[in-house]
KELOMAR-51243 format. One record per residue (C-alpha): residue number from 1; residue in one letter; x, z, y. Coordinates in steps of 0.1 Angstrom, whole numbers, padded with zeros to 4 digits. Layout:
N
+-----+---+-------+-------+-------+
|   k | r |    xx |    zz |    yy |
+-----+---+-------+-------+-------+
| NUM | a |     X |     Z |     Y |
...
+-----+---+-------+-------+-------+
//
This chain:
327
+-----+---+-------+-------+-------+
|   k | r |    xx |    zz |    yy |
+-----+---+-------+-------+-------+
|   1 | x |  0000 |  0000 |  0000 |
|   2 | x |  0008 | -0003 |  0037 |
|   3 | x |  0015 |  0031 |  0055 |
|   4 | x |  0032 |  0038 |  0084 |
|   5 | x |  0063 |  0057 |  0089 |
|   6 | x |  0083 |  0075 |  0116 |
|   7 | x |  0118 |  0064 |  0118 |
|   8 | x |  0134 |  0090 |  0139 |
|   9 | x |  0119 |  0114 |  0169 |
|  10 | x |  0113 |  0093 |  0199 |
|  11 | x |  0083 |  0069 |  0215 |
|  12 | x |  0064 |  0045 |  0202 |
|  13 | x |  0084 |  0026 |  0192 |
|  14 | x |  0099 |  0047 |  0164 |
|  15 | x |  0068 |  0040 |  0141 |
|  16 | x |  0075 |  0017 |  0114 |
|  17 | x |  0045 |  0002 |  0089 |
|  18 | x |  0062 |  0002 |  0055 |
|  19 | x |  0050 | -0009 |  0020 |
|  20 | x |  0053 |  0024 |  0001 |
|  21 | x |  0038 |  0033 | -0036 |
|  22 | x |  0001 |  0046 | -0032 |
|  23 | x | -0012 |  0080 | -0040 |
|  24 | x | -0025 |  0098 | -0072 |
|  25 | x | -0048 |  0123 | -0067 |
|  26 | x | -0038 |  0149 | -0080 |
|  27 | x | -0063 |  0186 | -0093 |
|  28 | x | -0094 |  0184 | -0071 |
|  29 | x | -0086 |  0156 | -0048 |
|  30 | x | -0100 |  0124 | -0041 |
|  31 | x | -0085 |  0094 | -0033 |
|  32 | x | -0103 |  0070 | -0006 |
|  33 | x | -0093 |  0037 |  0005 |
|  34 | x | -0091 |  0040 |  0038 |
|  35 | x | -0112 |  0024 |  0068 |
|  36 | x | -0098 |  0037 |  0104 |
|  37 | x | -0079 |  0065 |  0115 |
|  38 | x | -0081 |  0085 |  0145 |
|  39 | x | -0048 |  0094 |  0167 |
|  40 | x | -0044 |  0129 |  0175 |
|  41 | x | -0022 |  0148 |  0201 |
|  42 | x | -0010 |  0162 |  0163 |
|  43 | x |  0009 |  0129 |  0160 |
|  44 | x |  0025 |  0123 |  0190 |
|  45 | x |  0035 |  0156 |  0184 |
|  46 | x |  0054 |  0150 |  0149 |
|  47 | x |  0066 |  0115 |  0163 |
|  48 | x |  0078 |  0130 |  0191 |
|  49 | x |  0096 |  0156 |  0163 |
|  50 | x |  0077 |  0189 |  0179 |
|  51 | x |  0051 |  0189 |  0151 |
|  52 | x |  0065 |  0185 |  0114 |
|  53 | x |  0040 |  0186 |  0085 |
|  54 | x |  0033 |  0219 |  0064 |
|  55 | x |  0049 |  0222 |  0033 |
|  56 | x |  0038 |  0200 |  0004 |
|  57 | x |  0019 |  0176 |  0033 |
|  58 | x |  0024 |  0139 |  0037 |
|  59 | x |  0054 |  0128 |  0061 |
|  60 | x |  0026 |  0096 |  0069 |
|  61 | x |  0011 |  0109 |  0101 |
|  62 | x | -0027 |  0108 |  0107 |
|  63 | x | -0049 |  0138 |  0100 |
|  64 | x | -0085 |  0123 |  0099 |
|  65 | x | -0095 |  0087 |  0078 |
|  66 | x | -0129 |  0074 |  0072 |
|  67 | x | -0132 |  0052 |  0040 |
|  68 | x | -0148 |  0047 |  0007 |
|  69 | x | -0145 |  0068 | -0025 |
|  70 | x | -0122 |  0050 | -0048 |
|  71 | x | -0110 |  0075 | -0079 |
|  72 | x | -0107 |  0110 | -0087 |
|  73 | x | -0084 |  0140 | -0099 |
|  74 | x | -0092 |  0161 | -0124 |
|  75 | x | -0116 |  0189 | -0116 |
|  76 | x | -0135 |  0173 | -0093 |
|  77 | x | -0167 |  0195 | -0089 |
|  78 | x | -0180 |  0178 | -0055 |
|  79 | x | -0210 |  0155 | -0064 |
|  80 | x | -0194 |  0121 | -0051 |
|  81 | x | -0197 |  0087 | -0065 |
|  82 | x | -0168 |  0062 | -0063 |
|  83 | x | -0182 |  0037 | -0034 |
|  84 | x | -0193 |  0069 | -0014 |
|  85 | x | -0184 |  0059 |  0026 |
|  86 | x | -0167 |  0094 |  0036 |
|  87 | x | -0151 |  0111 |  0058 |
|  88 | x | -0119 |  0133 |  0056 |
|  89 | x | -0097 |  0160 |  0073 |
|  90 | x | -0061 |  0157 |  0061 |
|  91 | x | -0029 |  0175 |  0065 |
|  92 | x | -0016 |  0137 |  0069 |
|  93 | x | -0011 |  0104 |  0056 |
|  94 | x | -0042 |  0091 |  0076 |
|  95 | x | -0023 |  0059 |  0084 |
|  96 | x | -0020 |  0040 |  0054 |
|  97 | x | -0046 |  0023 |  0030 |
|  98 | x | -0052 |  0049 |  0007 |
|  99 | x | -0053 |  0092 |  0007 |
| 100 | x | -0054 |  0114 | -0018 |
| 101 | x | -0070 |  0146 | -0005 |
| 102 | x | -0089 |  0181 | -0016 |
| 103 | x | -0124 |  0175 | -0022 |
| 104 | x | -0135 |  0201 | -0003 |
| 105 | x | -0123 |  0182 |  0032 |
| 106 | x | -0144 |  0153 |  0025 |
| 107 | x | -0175 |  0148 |  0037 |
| 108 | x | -0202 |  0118 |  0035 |
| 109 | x | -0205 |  0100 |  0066 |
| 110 | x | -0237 |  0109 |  0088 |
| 111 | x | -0265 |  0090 |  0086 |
| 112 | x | -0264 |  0058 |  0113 |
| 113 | x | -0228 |  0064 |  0120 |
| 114 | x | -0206 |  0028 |  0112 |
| 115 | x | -0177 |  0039 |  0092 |
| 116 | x | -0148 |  0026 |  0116 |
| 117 | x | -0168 |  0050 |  0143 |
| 118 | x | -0170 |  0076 |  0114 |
| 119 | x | -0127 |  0077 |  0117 |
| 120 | x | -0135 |  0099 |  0150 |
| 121 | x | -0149 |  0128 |  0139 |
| 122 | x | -0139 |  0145 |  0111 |
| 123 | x | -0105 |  0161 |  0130 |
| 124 | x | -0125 |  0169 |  0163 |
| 125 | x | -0156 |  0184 |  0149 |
| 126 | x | -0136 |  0207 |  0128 |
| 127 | x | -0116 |  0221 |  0157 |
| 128 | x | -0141 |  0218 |  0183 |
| 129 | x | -0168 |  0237 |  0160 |
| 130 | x | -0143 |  0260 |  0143 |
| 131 | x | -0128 |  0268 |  0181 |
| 132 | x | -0159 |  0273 |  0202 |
| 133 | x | -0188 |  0286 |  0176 |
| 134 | x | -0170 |  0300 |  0140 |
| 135 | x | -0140 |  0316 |  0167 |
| 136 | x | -0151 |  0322 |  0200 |
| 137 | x | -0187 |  0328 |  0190 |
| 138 | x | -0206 |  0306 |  0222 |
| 139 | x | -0238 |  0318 |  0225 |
| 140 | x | -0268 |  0300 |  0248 |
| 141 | x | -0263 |  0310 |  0283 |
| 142 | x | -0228 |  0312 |  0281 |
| 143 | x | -0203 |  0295 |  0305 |
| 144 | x | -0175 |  0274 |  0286 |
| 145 | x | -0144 |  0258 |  0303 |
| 146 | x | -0129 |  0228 |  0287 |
| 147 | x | -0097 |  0215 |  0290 |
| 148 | x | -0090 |  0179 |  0290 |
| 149 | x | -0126 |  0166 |  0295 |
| 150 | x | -0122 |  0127 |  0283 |
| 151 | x | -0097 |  0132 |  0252 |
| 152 | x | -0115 |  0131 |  0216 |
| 153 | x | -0113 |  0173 |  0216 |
| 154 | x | -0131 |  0171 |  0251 |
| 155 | x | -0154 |  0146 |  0245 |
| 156 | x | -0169 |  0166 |  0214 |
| 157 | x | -0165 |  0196 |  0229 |
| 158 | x | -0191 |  0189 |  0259 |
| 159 | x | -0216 |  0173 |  0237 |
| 160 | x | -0213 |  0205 |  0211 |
| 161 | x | -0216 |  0227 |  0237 |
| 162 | x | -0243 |  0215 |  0257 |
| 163 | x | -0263 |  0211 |  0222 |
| 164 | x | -0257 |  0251 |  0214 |
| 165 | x | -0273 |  0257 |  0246 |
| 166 | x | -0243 |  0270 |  0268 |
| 167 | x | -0231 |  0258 |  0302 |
| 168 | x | -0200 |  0232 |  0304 |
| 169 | x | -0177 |  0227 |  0327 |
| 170 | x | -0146 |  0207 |  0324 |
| 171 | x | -0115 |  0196 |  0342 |
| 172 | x | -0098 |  0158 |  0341 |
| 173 | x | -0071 |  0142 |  0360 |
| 174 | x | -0093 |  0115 |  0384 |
| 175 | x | -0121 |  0113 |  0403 |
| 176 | x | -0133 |  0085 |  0377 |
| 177 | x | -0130 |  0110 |  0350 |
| 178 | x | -0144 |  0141 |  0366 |
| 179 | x | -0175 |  0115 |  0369 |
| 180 | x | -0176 |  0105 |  0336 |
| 181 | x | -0178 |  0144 |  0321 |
| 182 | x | -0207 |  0145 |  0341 |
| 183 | x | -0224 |  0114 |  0343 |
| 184 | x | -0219 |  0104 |  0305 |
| 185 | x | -0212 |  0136 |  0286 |
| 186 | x | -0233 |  0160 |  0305 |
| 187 | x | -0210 |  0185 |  0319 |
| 188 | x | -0224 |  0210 |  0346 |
| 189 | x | -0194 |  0214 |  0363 |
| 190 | x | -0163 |  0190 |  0364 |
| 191 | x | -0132 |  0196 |  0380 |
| 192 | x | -0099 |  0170 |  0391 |
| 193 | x | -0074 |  0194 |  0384 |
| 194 | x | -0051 |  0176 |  0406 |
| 195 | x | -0068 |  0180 |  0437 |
| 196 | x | -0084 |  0216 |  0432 |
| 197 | x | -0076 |  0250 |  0417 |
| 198 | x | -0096 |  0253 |  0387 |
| 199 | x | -0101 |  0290 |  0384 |
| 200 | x | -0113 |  0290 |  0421 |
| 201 | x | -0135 |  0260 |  0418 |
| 202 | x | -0150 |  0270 |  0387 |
| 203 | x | -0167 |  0304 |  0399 |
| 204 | x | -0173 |  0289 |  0435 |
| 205 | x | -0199 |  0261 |  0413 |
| 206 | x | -0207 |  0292 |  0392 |
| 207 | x | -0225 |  0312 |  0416 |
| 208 | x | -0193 |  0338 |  0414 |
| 209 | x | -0187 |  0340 |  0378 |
| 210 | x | -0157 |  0329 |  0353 |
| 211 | x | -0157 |  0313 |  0319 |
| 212 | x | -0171 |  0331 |  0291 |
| 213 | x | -0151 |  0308 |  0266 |
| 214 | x | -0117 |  0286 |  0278 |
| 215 | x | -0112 |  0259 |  0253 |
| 216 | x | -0072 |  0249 |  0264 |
| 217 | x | -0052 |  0223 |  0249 |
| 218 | x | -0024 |  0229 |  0272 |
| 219 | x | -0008 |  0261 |  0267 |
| 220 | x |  0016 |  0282 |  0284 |
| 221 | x |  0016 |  0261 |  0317 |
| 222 | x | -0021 |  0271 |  0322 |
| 223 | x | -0020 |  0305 |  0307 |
| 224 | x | -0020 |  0327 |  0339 |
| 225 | x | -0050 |  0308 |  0352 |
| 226 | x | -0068 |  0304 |  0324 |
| 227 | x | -0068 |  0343 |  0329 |
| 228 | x | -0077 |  0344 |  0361 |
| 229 | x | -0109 |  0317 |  0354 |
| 230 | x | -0120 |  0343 |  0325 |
| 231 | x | -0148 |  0361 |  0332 |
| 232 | x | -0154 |  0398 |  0321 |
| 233 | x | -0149 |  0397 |  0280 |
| 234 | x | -0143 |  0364 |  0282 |
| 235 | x | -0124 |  0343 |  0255 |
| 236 | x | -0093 |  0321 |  0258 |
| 237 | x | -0088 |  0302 |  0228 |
| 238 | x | -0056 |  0277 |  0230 |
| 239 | x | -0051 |  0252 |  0208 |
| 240 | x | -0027 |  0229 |  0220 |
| 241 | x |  0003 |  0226 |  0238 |
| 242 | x |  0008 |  0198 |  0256 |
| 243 | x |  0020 |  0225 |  0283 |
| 244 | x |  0046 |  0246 |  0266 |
| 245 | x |  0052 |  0270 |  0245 |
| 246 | x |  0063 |  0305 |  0266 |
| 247 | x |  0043 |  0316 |  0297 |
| 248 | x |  0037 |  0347 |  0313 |
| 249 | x |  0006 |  0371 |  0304 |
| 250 | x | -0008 |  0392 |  0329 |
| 251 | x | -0018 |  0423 |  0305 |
| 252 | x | -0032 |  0441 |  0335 |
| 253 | x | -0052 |  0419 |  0344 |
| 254 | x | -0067 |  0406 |  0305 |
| 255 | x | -0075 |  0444 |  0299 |
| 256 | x | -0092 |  0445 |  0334 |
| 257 | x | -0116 |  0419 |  0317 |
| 258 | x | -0120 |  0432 |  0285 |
| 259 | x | -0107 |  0398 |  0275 |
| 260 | x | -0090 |  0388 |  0247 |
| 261 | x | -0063 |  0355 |  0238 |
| 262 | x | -0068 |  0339 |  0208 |
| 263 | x | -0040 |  0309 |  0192 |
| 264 | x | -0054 |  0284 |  0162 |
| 265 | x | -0043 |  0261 |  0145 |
| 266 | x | -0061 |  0236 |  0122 |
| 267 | x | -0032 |  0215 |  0102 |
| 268 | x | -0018 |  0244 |  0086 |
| 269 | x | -0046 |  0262 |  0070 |
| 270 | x | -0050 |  0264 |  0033 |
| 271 | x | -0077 |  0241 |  0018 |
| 272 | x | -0105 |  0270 |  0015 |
| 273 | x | -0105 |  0271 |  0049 |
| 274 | x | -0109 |  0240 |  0058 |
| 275 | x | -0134 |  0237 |  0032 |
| 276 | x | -0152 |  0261 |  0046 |
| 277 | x | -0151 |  0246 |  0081 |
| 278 | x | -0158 |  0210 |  0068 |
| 279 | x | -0188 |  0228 |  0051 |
| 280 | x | -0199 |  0242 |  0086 |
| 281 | x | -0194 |  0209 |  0105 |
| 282 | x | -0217 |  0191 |  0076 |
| 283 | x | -0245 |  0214 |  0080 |
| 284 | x | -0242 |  0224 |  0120 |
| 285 | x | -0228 |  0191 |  0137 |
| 286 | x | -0237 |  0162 |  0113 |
| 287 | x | -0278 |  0172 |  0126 |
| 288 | x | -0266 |  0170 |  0163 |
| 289 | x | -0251 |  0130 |  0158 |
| 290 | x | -0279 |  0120 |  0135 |
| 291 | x | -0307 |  0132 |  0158 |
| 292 | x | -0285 |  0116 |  0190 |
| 293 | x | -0275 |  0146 |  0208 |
| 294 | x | -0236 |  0138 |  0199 |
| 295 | x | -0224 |  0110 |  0201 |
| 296 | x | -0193 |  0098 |  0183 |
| 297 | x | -0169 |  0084 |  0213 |
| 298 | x | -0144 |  0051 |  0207 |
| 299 | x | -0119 |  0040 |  0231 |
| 300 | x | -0103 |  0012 |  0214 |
| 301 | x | -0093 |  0001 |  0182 |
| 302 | x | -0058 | -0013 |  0168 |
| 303 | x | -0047 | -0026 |  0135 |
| 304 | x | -0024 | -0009 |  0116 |
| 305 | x |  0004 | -0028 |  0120 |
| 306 | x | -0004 | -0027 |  0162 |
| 307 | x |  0002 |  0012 |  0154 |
| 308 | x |  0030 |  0014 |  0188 |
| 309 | x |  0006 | -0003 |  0208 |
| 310 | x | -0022 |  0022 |  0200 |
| 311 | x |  0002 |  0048 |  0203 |
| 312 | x |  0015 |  0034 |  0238 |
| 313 | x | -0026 |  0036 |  0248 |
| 314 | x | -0035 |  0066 |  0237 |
| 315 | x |  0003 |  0085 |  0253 |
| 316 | x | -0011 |  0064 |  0288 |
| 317 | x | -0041 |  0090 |  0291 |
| 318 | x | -0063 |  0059 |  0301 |
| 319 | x | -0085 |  0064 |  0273 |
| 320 | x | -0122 |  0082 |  0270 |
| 321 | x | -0130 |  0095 |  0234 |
| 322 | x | -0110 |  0084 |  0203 |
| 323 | x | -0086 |  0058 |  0197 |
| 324 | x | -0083 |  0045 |  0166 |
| 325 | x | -0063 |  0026 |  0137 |
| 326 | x | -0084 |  0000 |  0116 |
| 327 | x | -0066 | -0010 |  0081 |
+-----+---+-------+-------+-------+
//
C-alpha cells in the first residue's frame, strides 16, 4: 500500500508517500481501507519532531481515517460487517490506504454524512466532547471560551456547545474570522485576538462575567490570561500547545476563583478509554449531525500523494474546518 512517511523533522516538505507492506490486524482490531484522513495540529507536531508516537503506535502520521470495513483480527466482539463505511480514532497511520485499529475506536459513519466528510470527525468529536462535557462537565447556561474558533477543534467545539445549551464565545485572528464564528457557527461572542484583549473583551460582552469553561489549544503563552478570563470555579482545560510548553501560574489568583487547571491528552490514552469516549461521541454527538445541529466542516481536500501541499494549507491558517487527505 501507499503510506506516507516523515523523512526527517522539518516543513512540508519532509513528508514522503512511500509503498510500504500493509497492515495485519492484529487481537481485536479491524483493518479498513481507507477513504480520507483528517490533518491534525498532532501531525504537524510529530513532522515538525515535537510530537512522536506512543509506544507500540504507527510512525505513519494521521490520527483519524474514514473508510470501509475490509478484515478482522481475532476476537472481534464488535457487531461489524466487512463493507461497513466507518469511522476511526487512531494513535496513527491515518495516511495510507489501509489501518489496522482496536475495535473499540471504530465507529459507523452517521446517517447522511458522505464518507470523505466522515474523515473529519472522529478525532475532533472525541476531544471536543471528552474536553468540554465527559472533563469540564458544561452545563446549559454556562459560559464557554474557545480558542481558535475556525480550526477543526473550534469549529466542533461551537456547534457542540451551543447544542448542550451553553453560551459560546470564541477568539480568531481576523475580522473575516471573528464573523464567521458568529455568522456561520453560531458563536455569542467572537473576539480578534489581535486587536483586543480577550479576557477584558470577554466579560465586557458578558454583562461582567468570565468563562465558566476555557477550551485552549495554545498553552503556556495564554495561561495567565486564560486565568484572568476565568470566572469564579471556572475551568481551564488545555489541550494544545501551539504556544509553549512553560508559563507562569498565578496560584493567588486561581484559588481566589475557586478554579481549577486541567492538561489532556487524547493520542496517548489506552484503548479503554478511547473506547469509552468513542462510545460517548456515538451516542451523544452522532444525534446532534444526524438531526442538523452539527455540521461536519471541510476546508479542502488533497490526494495523498499532494500530502506537502495539504500540509503547506493547513500550516497557512487560511482554512475554516477540516482539511483533508483523499486516498
Amino acid at each position: 500500500m501507499k503510506a506516507v512517511y516523515i523523512s526527517e523533522p522539518g516543513g512540508p516538505e519532509v513528508l514522503e508517500v512511500r509503498d510500504v507492506d500493509a497492515p495485519v490486524p492484529g487481537q481485536g482490531e479491524v483493518l479498513i481501507d481507507v477513504v480520507a484522513a483528517g490533518l491534525n495540529r498532532a501531525d504537524v507536531q510529530q513532522r515538525r519532531g515535537f510530537y512522536a508516537p506512543p509506544p507500540g503506535a504507527s510512525e505513519i502520521p494521521g490520527l483519524e481515517v474514514s473508510g470501509r470495513i475490509s478484515g478482522f483480527g481475532p476476537g472481534v466482539s464488535k457487531p461489524f460487517s466487512v463493507g461497513d463505511k466507518v469511522v476511526a480514532l487512531l494513535a496513527g497511520g491515518g495516511y495510507a490506504q489501509q489501518v489496522a485499529v482496536p475495535a473499540e475506536q471504530v465507529l459507523r459513519v452517521p446517517d447522511g454524512v458522505d464518507l470523505v466528510t466522515a474523515a473529519s470527525l472522529p478525532e475532533v468529536a472525541a476531544t471536543v466532547y471528552s474536553n468540554l462535557i465527559m472533563t469540564a462537565q458544561l452545563q446549559p447556561g454556562e459560559t464557554v471560551l474557545i480558542h481558535g474558533a475556525t480550526g477543526g477543534i473550534g469549529t466542533m467545539a461551537i456547534q457542540l456547545a451551543k447544542a448542550f445549551g451553553a453560551k459560546v464565545a470564541a477568539t480568531a485572528g481576523t475580522d473575516e474570522k471573528v464573523g464567521t464564528a458568529k455568522a456561520f457557527l453560531g458563536a455569542d461572542i467572537a473576539i480578534n485576538y489581535k486587536e483586543e484583549d480577550f479576557p477584558e473583551s470577554l466579560r465586557r460582552q458578558n454583562e461582567g462575567k468570565g468563562a465558566d469553561v476555557i477550551l485552549d489549544v495554545v498553552g503556556a503563552k495564554y495561561l495567565s490570561r486564560n486565568v484572568d478570563a476565568l470566572a469564579d470555579y471556572g475551568r481551564l482545560v488545555v489541550i494544545g500547545l501551539q504556544g509553549g510548553t512553560k508559563g507562569e501560574l498565578d496560584l493567588g489568583l486561581l484559588l481566589k476563583k475557586r478554579a481549577a487547571v486541567v492538561a489532556t491528552a487524547l493520542r496517548p490514552r489506552p484503548v479503554a478509554e478511547k473506547g469509552a469516549i468513542m462510545s460517548a461521541v456515538r451516542d451523544a454527538v452522532w444525534p446532534l449531525i444526524v438531526d442538523g445541529r452539527i455540521r461536519p466542516l471541510v476546508a479542502k481536500t488533497f490526494p495523498l500523494d499532494q500530502v506537502s501541499a495539504a500540509h503547506s494549507y493547513f500550516d497557512s491558517g487560511d482554512h475554516v474546518g477540516k482539511v483533508l487527505l483523499v486516498m
